[in-house]
mmCIF file of the C-alpha atoms, coordinates in Angstrom:
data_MODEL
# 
_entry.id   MODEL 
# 
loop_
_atom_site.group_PDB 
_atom_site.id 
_atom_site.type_symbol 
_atom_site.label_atom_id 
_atom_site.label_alt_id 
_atom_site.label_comp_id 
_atom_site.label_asym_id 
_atom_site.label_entity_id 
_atom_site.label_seq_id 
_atom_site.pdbx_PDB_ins_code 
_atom_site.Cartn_x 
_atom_site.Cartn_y 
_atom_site.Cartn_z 
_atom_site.occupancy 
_atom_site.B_iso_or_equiv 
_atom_site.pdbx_formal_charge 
_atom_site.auth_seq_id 
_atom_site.auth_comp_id 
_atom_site.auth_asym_id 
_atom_site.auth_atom_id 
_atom_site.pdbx_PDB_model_num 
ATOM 1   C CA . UNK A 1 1   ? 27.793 71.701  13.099 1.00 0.00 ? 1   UNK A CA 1 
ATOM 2   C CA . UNK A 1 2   ? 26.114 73.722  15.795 1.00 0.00 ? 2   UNK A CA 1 
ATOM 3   C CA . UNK A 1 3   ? 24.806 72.329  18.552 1.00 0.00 ? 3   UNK A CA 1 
ATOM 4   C CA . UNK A 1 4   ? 21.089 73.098  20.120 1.00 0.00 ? 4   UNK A CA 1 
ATOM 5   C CA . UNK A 1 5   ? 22.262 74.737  23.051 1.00 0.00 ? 5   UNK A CA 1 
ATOM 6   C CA . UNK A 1 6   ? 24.125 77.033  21.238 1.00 0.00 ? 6   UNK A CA 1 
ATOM 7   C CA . UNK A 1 7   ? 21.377 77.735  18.730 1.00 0.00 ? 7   UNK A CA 1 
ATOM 8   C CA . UNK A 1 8   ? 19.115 78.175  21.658 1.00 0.00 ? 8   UNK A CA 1 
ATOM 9   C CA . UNK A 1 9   ? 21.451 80.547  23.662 1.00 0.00 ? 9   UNK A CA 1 
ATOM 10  C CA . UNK A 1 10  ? 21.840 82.779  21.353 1.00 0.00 ? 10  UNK A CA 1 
ATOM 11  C CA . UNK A 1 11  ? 18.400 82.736  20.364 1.00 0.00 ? 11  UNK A CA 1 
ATOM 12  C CA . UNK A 1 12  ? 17.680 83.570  24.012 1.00 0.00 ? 12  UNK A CA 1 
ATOM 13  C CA . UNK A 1 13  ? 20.292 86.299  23.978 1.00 0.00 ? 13  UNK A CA 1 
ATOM 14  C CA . UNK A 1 14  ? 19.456 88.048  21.155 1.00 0.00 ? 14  UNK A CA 1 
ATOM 15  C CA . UNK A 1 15  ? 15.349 87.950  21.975 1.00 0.00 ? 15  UNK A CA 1 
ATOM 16  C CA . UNK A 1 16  ? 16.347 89.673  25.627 1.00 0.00 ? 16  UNK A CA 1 
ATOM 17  C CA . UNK A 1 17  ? 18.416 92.091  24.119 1.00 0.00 ? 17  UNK A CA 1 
ATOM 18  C CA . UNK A 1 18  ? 15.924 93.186  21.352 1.00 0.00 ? 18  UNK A CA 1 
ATOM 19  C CA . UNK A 1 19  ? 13.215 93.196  24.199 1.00 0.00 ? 19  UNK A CA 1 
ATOM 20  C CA . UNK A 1 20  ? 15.302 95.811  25.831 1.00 0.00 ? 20  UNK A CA 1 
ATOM 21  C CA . UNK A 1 21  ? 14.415 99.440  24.820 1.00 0.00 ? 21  UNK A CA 1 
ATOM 22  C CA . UNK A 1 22  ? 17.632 100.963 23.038 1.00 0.00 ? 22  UNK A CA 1 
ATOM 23  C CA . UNK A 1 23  ? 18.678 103.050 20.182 1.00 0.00 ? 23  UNK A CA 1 
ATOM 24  C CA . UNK A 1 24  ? 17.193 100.620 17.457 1.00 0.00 ? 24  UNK A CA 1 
ATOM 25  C CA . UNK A 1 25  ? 13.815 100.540 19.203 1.00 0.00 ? 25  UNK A CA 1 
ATOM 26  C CA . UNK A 1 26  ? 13.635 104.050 20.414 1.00 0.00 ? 26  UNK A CA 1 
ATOM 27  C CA . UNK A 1 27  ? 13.928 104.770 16.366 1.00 0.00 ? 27  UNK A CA 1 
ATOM 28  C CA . UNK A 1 28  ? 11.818 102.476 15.018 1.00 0.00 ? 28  UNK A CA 1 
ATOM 29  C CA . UNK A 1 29  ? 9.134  102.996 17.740 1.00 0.00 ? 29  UNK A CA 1 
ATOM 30  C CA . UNK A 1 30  ? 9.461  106.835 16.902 1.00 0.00 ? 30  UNK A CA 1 
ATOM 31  C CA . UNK A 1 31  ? 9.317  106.597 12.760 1.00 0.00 ? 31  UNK A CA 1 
ATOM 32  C CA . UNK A 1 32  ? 5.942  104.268 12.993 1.00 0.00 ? 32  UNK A CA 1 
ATOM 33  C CA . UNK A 1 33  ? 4.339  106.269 15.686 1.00 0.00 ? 33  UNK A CA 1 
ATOM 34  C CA . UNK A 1 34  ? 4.679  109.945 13.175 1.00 0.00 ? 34  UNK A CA 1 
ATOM 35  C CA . UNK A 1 35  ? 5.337  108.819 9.887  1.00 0.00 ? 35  UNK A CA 1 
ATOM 36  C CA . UNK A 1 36  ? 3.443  105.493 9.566  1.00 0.00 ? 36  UNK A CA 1 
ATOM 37  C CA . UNK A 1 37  ? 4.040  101.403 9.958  1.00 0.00 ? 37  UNK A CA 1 
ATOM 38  C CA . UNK A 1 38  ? 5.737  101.594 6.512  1.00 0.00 ? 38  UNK A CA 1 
ATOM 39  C CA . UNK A 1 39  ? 8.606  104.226 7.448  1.00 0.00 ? 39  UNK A CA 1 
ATOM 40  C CA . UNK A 1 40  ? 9.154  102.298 10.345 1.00 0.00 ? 40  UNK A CA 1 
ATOM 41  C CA . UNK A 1 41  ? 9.949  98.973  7.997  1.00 0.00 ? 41  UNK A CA 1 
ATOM 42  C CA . UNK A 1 42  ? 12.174 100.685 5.614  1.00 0.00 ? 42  UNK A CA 1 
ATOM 43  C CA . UNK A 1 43  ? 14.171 102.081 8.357  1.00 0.00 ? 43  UNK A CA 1 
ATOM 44  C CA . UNK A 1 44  ? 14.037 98.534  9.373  1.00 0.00 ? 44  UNK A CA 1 
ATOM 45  C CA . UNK A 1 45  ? 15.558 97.271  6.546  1.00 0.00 ? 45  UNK A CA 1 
ATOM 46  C CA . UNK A 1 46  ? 18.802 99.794  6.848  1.00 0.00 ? 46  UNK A CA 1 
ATOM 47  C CA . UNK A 1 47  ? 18.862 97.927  10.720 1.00 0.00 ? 47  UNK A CA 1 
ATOM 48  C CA . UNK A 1 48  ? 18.840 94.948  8.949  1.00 0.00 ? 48  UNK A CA 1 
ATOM 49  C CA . UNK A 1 49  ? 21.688 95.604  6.649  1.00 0.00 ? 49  UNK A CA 1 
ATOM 50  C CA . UNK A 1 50  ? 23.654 96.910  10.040 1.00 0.00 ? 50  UNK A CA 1 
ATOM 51  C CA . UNK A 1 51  ? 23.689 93.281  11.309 1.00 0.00 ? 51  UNK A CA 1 
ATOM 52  C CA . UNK A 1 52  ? 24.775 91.880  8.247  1.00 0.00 ? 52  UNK A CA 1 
ATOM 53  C CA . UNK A 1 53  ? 27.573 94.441  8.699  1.00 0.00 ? 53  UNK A CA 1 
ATOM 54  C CA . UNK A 1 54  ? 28.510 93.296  12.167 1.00 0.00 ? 54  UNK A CA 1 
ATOM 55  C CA . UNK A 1 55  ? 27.865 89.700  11.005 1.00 0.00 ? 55  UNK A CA 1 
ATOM 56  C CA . UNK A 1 56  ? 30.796 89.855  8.283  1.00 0.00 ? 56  UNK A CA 1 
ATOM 57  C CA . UNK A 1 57  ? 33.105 91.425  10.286 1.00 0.00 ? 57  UNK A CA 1 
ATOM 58  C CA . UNK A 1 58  ? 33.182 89.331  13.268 1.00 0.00 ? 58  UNK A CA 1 
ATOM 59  C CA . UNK A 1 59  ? 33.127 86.612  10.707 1.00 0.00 ? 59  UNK A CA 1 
ATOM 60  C CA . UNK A 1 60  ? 36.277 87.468  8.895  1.00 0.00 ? 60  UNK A CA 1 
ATOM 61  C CA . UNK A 1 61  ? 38.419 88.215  12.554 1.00 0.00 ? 61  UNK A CA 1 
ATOM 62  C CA . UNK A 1 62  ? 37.195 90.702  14.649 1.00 0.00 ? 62  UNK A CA 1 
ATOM 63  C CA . UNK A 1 63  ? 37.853 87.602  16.979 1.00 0.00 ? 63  UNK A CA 1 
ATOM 64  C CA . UNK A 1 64  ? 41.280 86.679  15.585 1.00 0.00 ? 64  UNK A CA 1 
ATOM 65  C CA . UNK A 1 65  ? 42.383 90.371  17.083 1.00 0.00 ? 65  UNK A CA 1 
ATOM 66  C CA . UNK A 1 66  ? 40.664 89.591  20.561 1.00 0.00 ? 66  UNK A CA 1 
ATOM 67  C CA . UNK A 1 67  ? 42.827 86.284  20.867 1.00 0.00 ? 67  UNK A CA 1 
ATOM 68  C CA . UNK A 1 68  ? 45.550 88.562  20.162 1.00 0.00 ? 68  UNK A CA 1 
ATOM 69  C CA . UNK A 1 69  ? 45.263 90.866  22.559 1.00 0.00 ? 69  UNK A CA 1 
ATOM 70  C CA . UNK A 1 70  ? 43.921 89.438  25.283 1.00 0.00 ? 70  UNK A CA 1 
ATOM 71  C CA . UNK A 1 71  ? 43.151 92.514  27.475 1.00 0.00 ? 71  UNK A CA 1 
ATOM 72  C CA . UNK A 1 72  ? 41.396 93.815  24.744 1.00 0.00 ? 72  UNK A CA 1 
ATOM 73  C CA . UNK A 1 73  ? 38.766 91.103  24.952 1.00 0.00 ? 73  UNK A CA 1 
ATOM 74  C CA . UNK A 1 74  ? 38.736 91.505  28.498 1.00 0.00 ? 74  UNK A CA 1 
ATOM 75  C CA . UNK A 1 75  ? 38.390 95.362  28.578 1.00 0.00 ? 75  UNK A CA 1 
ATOM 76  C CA . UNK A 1 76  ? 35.411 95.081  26.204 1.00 0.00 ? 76  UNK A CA 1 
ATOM 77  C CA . UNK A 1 77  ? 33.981 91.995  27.937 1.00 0.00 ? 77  UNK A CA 1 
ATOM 78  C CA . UNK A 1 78  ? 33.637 94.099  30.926 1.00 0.00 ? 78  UNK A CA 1 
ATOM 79  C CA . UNK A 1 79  ? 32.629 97.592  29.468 1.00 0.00 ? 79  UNK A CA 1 
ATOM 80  C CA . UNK A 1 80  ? 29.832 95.809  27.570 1.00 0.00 ? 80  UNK A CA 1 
ATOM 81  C CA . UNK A 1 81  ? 28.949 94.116  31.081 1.00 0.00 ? 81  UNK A CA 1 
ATOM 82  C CA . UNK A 1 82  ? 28.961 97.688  32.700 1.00 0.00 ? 82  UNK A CA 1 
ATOM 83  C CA . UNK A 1 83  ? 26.763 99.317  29.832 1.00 0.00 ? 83  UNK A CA 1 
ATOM 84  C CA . UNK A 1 84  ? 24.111 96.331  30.286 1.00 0.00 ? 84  UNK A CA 1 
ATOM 85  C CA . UNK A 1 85  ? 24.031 96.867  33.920 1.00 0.00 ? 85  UNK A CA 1 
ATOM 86  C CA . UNK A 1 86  ? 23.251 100.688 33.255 1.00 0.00 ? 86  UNK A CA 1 
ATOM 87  C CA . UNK A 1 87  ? 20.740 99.893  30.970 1.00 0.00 ? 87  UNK A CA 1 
ATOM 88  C CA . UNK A 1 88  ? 19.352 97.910  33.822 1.00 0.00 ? 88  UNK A CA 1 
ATOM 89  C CA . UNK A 1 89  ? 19.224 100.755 35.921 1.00 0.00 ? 89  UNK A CA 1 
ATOM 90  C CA . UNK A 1 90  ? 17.517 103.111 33.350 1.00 0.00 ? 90  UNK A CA 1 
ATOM 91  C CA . UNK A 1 91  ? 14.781 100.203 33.385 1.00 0.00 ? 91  UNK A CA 1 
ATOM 92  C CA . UNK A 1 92  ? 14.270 99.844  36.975 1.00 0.00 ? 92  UNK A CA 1 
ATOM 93  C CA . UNK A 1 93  ? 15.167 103.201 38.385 1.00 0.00 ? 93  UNK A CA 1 
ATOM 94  C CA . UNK A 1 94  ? 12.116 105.278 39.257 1.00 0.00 ? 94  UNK A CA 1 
ATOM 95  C CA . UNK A 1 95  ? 10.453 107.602 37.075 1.00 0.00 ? 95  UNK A CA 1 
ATOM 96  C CA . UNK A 1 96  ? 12.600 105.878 33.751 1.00 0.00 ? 96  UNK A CA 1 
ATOM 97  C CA . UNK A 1 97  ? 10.938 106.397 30.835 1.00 0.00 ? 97  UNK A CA 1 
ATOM 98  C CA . UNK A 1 98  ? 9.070  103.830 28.216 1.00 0.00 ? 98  UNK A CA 1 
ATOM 99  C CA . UNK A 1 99  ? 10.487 103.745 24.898 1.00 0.00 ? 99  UNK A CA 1 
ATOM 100 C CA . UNK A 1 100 ? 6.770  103.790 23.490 1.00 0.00 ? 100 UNK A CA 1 
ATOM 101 C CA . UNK A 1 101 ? 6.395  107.653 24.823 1.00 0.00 ? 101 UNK A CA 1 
ATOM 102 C CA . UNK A 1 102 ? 8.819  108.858 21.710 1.00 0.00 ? 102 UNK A CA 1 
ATOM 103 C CA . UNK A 1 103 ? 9.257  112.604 20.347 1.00 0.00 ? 103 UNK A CA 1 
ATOM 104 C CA . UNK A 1 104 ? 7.882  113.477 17.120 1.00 0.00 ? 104 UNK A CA 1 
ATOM 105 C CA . UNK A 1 105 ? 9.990  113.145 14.036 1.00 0.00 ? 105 UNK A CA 1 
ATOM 106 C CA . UNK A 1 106 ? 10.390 115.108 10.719 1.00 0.00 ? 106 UNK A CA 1 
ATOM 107 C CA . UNK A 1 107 ? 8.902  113.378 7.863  1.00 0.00 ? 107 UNK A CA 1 
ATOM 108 C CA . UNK A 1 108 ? 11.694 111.715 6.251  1.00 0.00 ? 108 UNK A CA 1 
ATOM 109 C CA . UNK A 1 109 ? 12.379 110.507 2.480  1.00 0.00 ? 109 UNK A CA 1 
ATOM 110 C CA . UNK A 1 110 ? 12.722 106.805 2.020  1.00 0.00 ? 110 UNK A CA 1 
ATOM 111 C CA . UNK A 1 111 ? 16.240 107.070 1.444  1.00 0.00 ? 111 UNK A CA 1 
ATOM 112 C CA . UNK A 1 112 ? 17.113 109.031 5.095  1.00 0.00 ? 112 UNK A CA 1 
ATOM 113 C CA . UNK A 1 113 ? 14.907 106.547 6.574  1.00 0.00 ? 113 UNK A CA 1 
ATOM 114 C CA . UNK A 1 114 ? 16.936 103.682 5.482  1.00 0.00 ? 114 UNK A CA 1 
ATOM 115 C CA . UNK A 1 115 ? 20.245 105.412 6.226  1.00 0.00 ? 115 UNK A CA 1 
ATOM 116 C CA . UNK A 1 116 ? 18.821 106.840 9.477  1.00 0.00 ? 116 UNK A CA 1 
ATOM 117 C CA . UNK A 1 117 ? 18.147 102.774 10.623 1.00 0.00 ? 117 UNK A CA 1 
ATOM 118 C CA . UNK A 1 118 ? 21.916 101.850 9.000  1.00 0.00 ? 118 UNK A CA 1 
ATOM 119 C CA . UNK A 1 119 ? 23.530 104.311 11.490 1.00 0.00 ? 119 UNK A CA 1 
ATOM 120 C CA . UNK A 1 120 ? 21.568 103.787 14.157 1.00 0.00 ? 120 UNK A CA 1 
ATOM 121 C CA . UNK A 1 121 ? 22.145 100.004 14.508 1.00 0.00 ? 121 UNK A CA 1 
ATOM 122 C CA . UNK A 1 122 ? 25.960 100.492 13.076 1.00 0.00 ? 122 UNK A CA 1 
ATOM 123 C CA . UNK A 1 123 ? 26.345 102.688 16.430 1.00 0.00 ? 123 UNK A CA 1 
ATOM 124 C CA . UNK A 1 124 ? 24.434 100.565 18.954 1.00 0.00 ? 124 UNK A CA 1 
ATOM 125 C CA . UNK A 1 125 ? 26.225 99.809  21.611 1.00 0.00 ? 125 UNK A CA 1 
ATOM 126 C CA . UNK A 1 126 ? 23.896 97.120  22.083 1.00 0.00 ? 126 UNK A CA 1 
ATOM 127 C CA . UNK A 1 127 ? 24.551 95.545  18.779 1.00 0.00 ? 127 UNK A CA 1 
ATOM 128 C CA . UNK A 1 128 ? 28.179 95.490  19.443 1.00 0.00 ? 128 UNK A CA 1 
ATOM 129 C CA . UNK A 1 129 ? 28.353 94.035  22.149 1.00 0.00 ? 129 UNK A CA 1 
ATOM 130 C CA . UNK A 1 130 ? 25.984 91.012  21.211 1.00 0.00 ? 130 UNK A CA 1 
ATOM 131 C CA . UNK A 1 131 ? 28.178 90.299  17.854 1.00 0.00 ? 131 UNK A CA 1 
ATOM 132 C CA . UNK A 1 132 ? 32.015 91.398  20.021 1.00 0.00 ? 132 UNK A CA 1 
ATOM 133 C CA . UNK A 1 133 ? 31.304 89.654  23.317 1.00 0.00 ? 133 UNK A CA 1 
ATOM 134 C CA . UNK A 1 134 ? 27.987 87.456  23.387 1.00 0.00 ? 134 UNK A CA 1 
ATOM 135 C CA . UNK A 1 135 ? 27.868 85.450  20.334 1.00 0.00 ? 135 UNK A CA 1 
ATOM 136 C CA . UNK A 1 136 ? 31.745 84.565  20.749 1.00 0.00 ? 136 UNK A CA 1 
ATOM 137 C CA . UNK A 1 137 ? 30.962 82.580  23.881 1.00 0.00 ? 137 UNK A CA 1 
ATOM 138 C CA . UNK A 1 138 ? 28.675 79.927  21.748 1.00 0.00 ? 138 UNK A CA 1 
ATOM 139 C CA . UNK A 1 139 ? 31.166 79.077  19.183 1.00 0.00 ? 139 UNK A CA 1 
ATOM 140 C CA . UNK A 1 140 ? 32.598 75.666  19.902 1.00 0.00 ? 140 UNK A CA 1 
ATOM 141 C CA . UNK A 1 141 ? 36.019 74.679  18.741 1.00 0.00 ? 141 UNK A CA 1 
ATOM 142 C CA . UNK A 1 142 ? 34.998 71.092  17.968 1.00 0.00 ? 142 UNK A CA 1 
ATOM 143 C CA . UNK A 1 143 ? 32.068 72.347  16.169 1.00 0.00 ? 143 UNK A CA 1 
ATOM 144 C CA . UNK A 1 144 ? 33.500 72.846  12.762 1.00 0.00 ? 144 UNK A CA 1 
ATOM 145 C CA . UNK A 1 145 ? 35.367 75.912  10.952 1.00 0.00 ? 145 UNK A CA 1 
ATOM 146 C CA . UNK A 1 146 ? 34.768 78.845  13.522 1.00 0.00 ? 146 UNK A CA 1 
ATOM 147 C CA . UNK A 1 147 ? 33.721 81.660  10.282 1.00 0.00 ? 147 UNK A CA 1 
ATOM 148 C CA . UNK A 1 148 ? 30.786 79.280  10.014 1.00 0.00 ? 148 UNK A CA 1 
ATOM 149 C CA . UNK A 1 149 ? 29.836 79.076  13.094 1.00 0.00 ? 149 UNK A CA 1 
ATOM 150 C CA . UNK A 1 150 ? 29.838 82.748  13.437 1.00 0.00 ? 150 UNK A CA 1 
ATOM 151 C CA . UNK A 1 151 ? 27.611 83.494  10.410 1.00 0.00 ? 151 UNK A CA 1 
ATOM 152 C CA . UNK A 1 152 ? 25.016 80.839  11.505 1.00 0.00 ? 152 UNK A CA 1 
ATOM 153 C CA . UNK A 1 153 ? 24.698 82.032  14.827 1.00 0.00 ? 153 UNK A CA 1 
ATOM 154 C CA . UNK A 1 154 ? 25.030 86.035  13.653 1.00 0.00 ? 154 UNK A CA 1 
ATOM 155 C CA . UNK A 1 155 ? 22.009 84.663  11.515 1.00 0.00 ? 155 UNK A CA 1 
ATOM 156 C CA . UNK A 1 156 ? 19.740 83.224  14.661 1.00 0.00 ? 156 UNK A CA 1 
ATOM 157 C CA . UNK A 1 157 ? 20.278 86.596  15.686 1.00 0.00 ? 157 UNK A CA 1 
ATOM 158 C CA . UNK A 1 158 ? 19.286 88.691  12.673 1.00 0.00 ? 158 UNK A CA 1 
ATOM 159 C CA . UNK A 1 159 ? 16.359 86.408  12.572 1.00 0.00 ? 159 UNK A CA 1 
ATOM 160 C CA . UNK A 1 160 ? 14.846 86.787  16.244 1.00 0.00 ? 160 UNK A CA 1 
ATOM 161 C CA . UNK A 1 161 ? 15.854 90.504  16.034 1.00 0.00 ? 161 UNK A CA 1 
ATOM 162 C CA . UNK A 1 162 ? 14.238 91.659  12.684 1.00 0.00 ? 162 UNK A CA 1 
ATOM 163 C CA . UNK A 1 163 ? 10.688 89.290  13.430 1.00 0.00 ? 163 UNK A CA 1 
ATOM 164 C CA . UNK A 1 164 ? 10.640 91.112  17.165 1.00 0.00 ? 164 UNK A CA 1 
ATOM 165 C CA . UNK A 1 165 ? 11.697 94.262  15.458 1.00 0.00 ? 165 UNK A CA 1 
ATOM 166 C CA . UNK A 1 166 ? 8.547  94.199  12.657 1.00 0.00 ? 166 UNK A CA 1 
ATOM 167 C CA . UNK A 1 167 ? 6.466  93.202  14.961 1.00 0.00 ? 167 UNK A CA 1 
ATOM 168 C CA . UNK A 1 168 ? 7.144  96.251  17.456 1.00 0.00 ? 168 UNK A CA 1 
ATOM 169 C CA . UNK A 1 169 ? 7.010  98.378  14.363 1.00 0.00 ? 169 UNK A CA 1 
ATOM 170 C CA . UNK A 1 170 ? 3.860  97.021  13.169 1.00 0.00 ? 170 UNK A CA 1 
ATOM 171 C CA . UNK A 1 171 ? 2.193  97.443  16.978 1.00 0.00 ? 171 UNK A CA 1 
ATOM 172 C CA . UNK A 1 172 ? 4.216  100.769 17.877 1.00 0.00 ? 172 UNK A CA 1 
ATOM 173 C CA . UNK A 1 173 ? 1.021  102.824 18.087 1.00 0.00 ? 173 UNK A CA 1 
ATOM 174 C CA . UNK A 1 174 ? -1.273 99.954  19.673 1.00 0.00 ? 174 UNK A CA 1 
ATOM 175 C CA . UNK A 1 175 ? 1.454  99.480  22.768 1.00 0.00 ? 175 UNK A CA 1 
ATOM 176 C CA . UNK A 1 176 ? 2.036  102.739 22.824 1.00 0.00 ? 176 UNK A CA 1 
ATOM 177 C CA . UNK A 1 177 ? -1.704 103.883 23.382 1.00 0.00 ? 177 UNK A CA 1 
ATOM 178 C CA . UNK A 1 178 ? -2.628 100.379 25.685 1.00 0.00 ? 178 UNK A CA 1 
ATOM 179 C CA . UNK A 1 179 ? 0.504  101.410 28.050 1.00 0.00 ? 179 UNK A CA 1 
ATOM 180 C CA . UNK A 1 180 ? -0.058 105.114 28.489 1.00 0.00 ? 180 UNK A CA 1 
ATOM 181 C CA . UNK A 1 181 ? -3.809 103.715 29.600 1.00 0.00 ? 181 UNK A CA 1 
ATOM 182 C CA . UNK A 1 182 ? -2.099 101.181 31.695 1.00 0.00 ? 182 UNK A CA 1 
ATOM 183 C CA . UNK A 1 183 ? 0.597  102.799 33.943 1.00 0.00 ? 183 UNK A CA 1 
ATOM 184 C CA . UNK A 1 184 ? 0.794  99.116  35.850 1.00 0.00 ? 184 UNK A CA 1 
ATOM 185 C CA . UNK A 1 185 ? 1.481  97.584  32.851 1.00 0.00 ? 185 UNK A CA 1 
ATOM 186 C CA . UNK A 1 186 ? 4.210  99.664  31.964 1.00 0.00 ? 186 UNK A CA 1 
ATOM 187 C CA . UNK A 1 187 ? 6.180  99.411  35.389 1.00 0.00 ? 187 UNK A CA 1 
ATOM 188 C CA . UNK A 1 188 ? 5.752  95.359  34.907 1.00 0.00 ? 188 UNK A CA 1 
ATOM 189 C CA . UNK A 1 189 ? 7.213  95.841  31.246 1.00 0.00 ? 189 UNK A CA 1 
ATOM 190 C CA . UNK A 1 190 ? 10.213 98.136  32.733 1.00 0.00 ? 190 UNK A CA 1 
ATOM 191 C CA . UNK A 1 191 ? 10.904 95.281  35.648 1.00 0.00 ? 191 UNK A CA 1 
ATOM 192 C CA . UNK A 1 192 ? 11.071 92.569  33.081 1.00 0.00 ? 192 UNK A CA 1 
ATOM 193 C CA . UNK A 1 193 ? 13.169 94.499  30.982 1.00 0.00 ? 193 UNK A CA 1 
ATOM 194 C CA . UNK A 1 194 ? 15.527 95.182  33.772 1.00 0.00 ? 194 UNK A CA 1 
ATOM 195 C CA . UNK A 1 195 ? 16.036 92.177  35.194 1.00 0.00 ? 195 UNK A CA 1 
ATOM 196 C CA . UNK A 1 196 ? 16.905 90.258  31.891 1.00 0.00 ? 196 UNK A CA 1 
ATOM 197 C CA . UNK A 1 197 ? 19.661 93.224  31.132 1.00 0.00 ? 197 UNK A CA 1 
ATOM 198 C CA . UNK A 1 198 ? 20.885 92.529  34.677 1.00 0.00 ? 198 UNK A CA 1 
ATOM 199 C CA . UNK A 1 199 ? 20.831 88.809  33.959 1.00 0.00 ? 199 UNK A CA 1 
ATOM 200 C CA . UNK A 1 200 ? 23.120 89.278  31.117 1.00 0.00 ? 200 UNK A CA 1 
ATOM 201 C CA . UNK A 1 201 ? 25.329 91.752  32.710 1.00 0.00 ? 201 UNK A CA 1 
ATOM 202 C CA . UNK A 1 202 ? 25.902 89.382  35.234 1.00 0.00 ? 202 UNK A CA 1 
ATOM 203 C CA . UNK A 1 203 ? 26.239 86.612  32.972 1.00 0.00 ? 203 UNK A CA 1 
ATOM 204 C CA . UNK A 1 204 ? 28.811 88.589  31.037 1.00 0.00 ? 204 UNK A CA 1 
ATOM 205 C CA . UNK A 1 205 ? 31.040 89.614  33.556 1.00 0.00 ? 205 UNK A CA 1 
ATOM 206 C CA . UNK A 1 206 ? 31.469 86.204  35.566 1.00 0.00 ? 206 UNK A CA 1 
ATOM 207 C CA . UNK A 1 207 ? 31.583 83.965  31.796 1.00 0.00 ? 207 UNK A CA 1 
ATOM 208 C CA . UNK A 1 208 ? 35.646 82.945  31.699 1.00 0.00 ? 208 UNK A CA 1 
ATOM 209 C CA . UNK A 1 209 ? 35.120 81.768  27.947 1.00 0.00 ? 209 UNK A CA 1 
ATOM 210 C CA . UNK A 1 210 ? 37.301 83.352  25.797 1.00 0.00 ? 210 UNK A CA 1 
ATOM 211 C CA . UNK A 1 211 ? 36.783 84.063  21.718 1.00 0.00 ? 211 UNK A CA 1 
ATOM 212 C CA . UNK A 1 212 ? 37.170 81.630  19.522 1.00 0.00 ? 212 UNK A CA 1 
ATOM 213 C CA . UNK A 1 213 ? 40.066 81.602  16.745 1.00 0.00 ? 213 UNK A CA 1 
ATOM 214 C CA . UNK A 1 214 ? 38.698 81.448  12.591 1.00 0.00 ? 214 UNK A CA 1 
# 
């Protein structure tokens, strides 16, 4: 059985990590800003089947293969750590960018849009790391059979991310006009944004936990 605190970490993980502009939200933002709040939910939906990819394979032993090779797990550990931090720096650095300022996009068919989101997530770093090095460090031995585990918490996090995800989509062009009015407000956003990647980076780096077996 889980355990709150493990619920509630990952739930904390995964809504600081969707809050942090990246390839899923740099797309998403884009499609609902030129082609309309409904392009931006179908390509939500191919996101959504990305997770479900990354969900079943650490599931079924990406982990196994980590407790393997120990250096492995460690060389990833610290390369996702190093990729948070620089997403930390493209947040707080000056003149960095907001994700709501997108380039225009080619109308797209229903079909590309849902692929589009597929590959997008399928090659987020991000996402990756969450489902390779985060979730791994909640799973508790004692808890019950490990797959389990994995699949309920891979779930918390398809949950936060796809509810945070719609509702971006569904706002994209209100956010994006009230923080191109609001230059404050967008520095503040940046800041926040920063210091939670840096909190995790940190986080990451310094956790001795190691994956759990299935």
């Amino acid at each position: 059985m889980l355990t709150t605190t493990a619920v509630l970490g990952v739930g904390a993980v995964a809504l600081g990590m969707v809050l942090t502009p990246g390839p899923n939200m740099m797309y998403l933002v884009s499609r609902s800003i030129t082609q309309g709040r409904r392009a931006g939910l179908v390509s939500l939906c191919g996101v959504a089947v990305g997770f479900l990819v990354y969900m079943t394979a650490t599931a079924v032993g990406i982990a196994a293969v980590f407790i393997a090779v120990p250096d492995l797990y460690l060389a990833v550990k610290f390369a996702g750590a190093a990729y948070l931090l620089w997403l930390a720096w493209q947040a707080l650095r000056p003149g960095g960018t907001s994700v709501f300022a997108p380039q225009a996009m080619p109308i797209d068919s229903d079909r590309k849009l849902f692929a589009m989101g597929l590959l997008t997530n399928l090659l987020n770093p991000k996402i990756a790391i969450m489902y390779l090095a985060l979730i791994p460090q909640f799973v508790d031995l004692d808890a019950g059979k490990v797959w389990l585990q994995s699949l309920a918490l891979g779930s918390v996090q398809i949950c936060v991310a796809l509810t945070v995800n719609a509702l971006i989509v569904l706002a994209a062009a209100t956010i994006s006009g009230f923080l191109t009015r609001r230059p404050s407000w967008l520095r503040v956003q940046r800041f926040a944004m920063g210091t939670v990647l840096g909190g995790l980076a940190i986080t990451l780096a310094t956790d001795r936990a190691r994956p759990a077996a299935i």
